[in-house]
Legacy VTK file of the C-alpha trace (Angstrom):
# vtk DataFile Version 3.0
C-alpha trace
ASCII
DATASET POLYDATA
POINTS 256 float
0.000 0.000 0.000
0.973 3.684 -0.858
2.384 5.795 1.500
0.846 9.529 1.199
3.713 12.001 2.158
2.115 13.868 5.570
2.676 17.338 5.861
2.824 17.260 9.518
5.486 15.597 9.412
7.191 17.608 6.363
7.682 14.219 4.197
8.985 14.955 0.824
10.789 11.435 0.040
13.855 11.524 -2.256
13.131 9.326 -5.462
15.775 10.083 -7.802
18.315 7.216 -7.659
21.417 8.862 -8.838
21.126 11.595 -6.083
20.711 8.956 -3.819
23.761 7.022 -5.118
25.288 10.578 -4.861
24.532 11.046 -1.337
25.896 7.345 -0.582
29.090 7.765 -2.204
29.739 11.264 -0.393
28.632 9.494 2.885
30.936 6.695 2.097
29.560 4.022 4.640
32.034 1.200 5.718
30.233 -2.269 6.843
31.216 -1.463 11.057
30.177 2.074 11.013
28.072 2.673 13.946
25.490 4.592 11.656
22.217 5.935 12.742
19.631 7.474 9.905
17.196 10.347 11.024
14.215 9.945 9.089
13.914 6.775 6.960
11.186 7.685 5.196
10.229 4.622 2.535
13.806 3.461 3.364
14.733 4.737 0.066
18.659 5.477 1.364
18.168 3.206 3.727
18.341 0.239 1.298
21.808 1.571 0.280
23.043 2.197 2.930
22.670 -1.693 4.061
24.227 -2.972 0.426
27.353 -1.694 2.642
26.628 -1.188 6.434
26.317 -4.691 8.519
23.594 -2.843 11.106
21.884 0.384 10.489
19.893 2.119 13.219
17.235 4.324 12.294
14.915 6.972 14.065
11.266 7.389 12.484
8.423 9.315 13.931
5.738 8.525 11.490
4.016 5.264 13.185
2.944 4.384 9.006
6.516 4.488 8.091
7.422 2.364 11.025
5.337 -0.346 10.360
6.395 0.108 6.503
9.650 -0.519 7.558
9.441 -3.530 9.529
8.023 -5.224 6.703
10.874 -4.407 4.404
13.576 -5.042 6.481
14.673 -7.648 8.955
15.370 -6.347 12.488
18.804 -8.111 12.456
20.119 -5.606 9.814
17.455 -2.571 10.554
17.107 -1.575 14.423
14.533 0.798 14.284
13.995 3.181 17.031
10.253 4.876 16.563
9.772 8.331 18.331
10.576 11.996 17.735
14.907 13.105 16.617
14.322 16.104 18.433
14.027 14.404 22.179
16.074 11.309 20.929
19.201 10.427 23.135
21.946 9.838 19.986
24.886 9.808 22.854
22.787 6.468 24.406
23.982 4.967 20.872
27.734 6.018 21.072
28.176 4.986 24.292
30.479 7.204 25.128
32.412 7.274 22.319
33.505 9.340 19.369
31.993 6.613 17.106
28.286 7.816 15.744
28.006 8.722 12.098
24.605 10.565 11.200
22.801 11.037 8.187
19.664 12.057 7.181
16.464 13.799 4.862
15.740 16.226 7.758
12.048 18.159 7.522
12.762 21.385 6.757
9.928 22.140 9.339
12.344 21.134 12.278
15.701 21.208 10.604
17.351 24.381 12.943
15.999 22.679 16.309
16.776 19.342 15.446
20.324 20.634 14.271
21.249 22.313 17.709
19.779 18.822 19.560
22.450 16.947 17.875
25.242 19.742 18.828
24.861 18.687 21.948
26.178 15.211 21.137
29.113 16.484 19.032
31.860 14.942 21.247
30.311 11.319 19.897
29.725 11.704 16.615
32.312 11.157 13.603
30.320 13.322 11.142
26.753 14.235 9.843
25.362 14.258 6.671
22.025 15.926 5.891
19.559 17.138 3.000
18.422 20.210 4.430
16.865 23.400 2.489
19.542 25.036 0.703
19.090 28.586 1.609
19.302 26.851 5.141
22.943 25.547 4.286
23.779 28.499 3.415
23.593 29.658 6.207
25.039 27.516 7.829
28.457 27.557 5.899
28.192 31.172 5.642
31.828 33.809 6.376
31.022 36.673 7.915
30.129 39.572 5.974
26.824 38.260 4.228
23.786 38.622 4.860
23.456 34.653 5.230
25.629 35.299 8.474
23.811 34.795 11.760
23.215 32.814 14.754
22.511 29.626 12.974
26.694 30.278 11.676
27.518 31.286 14.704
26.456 28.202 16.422
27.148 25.459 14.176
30.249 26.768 12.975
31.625 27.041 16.627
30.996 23.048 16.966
31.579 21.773 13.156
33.509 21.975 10.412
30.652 22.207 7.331
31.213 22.155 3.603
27.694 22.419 1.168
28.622 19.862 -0.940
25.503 19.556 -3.792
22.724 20.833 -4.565
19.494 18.939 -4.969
16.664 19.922 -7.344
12.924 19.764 -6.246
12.006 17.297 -8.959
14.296 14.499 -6.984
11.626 14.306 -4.846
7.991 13.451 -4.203
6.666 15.317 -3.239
8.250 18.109 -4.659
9.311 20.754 -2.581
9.210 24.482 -3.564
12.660 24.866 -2.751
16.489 23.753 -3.703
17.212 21.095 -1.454
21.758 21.062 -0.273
23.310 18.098 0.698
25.695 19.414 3.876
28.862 17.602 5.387
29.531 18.273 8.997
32.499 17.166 11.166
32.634 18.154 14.842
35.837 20.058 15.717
37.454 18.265 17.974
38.642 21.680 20.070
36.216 23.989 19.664
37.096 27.894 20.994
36.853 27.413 25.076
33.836 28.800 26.380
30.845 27.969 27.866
28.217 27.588 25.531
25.009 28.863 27.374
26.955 32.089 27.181
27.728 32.219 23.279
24.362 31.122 22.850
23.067 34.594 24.858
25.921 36.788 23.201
24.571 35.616 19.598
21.079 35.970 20.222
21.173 39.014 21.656
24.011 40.383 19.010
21.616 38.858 15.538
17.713 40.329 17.787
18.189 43.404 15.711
20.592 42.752 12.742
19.971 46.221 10.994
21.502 48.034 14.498
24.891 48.560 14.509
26.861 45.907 17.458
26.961 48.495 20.096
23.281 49.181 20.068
22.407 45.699 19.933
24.291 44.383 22.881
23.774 47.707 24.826
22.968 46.176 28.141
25.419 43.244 28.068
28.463 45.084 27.317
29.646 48.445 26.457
31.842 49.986 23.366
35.175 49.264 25.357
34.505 46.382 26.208
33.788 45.552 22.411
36.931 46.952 21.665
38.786 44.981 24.447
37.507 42.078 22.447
38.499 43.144 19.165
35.377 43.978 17.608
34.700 48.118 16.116
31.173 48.982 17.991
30.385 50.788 14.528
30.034 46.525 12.877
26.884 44.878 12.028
26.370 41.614 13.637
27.103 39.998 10.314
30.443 41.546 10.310
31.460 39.940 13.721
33.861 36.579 12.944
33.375 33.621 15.542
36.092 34.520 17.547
35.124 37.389 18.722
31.959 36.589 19.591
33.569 33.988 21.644
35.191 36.448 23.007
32.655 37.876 24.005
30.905 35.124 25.408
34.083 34.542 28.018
33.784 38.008 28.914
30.537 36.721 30.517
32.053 33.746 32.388
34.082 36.849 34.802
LINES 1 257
256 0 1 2 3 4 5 6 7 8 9 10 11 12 13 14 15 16 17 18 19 20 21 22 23 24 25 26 27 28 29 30 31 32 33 34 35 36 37 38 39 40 41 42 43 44 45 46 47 48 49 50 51 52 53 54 55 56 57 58 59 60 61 62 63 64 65 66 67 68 69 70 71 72 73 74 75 76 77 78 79 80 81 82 83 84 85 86 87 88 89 90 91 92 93 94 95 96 97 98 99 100 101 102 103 104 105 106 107 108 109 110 111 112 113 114 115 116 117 118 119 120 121 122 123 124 125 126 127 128 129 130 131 132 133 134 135 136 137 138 139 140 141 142 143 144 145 146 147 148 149 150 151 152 153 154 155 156 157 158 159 160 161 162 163 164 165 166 167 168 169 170 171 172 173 174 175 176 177 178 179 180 181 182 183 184 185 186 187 188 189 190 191 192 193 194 195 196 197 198 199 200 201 202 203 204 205 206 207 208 209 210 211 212 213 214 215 216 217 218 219 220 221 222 223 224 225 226 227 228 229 230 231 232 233 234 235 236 237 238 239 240 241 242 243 244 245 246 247 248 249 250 251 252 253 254 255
């Protein structure tokens, strides 16, 4: 029986078989990797994946899909783990160690929450591969300067290195979705910049609230113009002018 995509959910499955042979070879799956898959879908990638991979782990909200799944695949090669990425506890599957490898079709609906959920687990993981929205990559990867620059950079960039690797079209998919889909490799630093990460989180926030203001005026409360200058940054900057390190420098600033 025919799965209809739910948009709930934000399902738009990935049909087209050489971007999925694509994704697979930048992936590059070895038969021990401890590999889990965010959002089977169908099981579309999921097939391919297991033409390599000895065990794949999976996390699927969609009750349907789950049940779809069981039926395709025995539970000796598929472990499937049904409930929501966003409260799911990846470190439970490294156990400790710098061994996951992640990859997924992430709904676009959920893809910046569901991003910072797995920074938390960064220390465990290997790398991550995702189809996210492109504009959304974008951002991700973006230098400072642009106006793709912001907290979601900020953030991610702190933790990861990333690297858009290729873009997807909408017709790869079905449904299609209005946008270009990216294909996104992140690897977790191993030594990110020291500081606490509550505070970045607060500096960014606060610095990207009111992007048009110039950096004084949009931390005015937090810190004042020498203290911006202690930390390298000219109070006359936008926000998207302000490179990681100083922001982190910031952000230790707080910790006194």
């Amino acid at each position: 029986m025919k799965h209809i995509p739910k948009k709930r959910f934000g399902q738009n499955f990935l049909t087209d078989r050489q971007v999925l042979h694509d994704i697979i070879r930048a992936i590059a799956p070895a038969p021990d990797d401890l590999m889990v898959e965010i959002g089977p879908g169908q099981g579309a990638m999921t097939r391919l994946l297991l033409e390599t991979l000895r065990r794949l782990q999976v996390v699927e909200l969609d009750r349907d899909l789950v049940a779809l799944l069981h039926k395709q695949f025995s539970p000796d090669r598929l472990l499937i783990h049904s409930g929501d990425a966003l409260q799911y506890d990846f470190g439970a599957l490294a156990g400790g160690e710098r061994s996951l490898r992640v990859v997924g079709n992430l709904p676009y609906n959920i893809s910046s929450p569901l991003l910072f959920h797995l920074a938390q687990y960064a220390p465990q993981v290997i790398d991550q591969h995702f189809m996210l929205q492109k504009e959304v990559v974008e951002r991700m990867v973006a230098e400072p300067g642009g106006r793709d620059y912001g907290r979601l950079s900020v953030m991610l960039q702190w933790r990861y290195r990333m690297e858009l690797l290729f873009i997807v079209p909408p017709e790869a998919f079905d449904p299609p979705p209005k946008v270009d889909s990216a294909i996104v490799r992140m690897v977790p630093i191993a030594s990110p910049l020291p500081c606490k990460q509550p505070l970045l989180e607060q500096v960014v926030t606060k610095a990207f609230s009111q992007r048009r203001k110039v950096i004084r005026n949009c931390v005015a409360g937090l810190f004042g113009e020498q203290q911006l200058i202690d930390a390298g940054i000219d109070p006359q900057l936008r926000p998207e002018a302000v490179a990681l390190e100083q922001y982190v420098n910031l952000a230790r600033m707080l910790d006194h």
